[in-house]
C-alpha positions in Angstrom: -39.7 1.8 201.9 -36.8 2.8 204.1 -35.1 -0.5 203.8 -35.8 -0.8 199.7 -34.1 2.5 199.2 -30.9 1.3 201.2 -30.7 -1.7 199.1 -31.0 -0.2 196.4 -28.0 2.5 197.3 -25.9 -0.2 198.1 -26.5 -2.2 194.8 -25.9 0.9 192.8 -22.5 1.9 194.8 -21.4 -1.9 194.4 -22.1 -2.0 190.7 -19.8 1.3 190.5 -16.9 0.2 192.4 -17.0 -3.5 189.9 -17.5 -1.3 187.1 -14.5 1.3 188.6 -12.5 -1.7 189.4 -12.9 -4.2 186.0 -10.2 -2.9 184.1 -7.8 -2.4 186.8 -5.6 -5.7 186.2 -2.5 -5.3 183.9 -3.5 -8.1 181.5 -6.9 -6.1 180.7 -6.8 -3.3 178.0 -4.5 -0.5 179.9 -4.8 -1.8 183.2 -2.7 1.6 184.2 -0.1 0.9 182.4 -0.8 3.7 179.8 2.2 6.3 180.4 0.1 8.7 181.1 0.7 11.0 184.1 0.3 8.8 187.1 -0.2 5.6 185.3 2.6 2.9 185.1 4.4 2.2 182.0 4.7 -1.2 179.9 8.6 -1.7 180.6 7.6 -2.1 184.3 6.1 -5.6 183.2 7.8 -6.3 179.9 11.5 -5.6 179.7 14.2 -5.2 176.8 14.7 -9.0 176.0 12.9 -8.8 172.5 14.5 -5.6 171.2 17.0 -7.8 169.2 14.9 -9.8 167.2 16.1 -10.2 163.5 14.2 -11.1 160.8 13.5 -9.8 157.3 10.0 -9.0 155.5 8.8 -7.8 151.9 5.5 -6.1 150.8 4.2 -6.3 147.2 1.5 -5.0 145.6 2.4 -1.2 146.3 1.9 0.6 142.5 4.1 3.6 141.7 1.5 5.7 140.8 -1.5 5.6 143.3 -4.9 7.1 142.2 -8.1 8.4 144.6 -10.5 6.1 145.3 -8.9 2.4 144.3 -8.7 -0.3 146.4 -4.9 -1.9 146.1 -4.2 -5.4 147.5 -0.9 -4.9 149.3 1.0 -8.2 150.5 3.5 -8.4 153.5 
C-alpha cells in the first residue's frame, strides 16, 4: 500500500511538471514571450529586418450601404 501510494505521488507530480513545462519553448504558442510582466517579448527573437516590406493590396466586395444580418463576400 505504502509503496502504491508513492508511485502514484510521483506519477502525479511528473505529469505536472510535463504539463507545467510543455509550452515553455519559444516556438510553442507564447512560450513566455507574451509582453506581459515578467515574460519576454517577441523582438528578443525576431528583430526589425521586415519592417520595410513594400507591397500593395486591394479589397473588393465592400458595399456602401451595409445592412444587419447579410453575409458579404469581401475579396483581398
Amino acid at each position: 500500500m505504502f509503496k502504491t501510494k508513492n508511485v502514484a505521488i510521483a506519477a502525479l507530480a511528473l505529469s505536472s511538471l510535463l504539463i507545467a513545462f510543455s509550452g515553455s519553448h519559444p516556438t510553442s504558442s507564447s512560450g513566455g514571450y507574451t509582453s506581459a510582466p515578467g515574460d519576454g517579448v517577441c523582438s528578443q527573437c525576431h528583430t526589425d529586418n521586415n519592417t520595410s516590406l513594400d507591397g500593395d493590396y486591394t479589397v473588393t466586395g465592400i458595399p456602401v450601404d451595409i445592412e444587419a444580418n447579410t453575409t458579404y463576400t469581401v475579396d483581398i
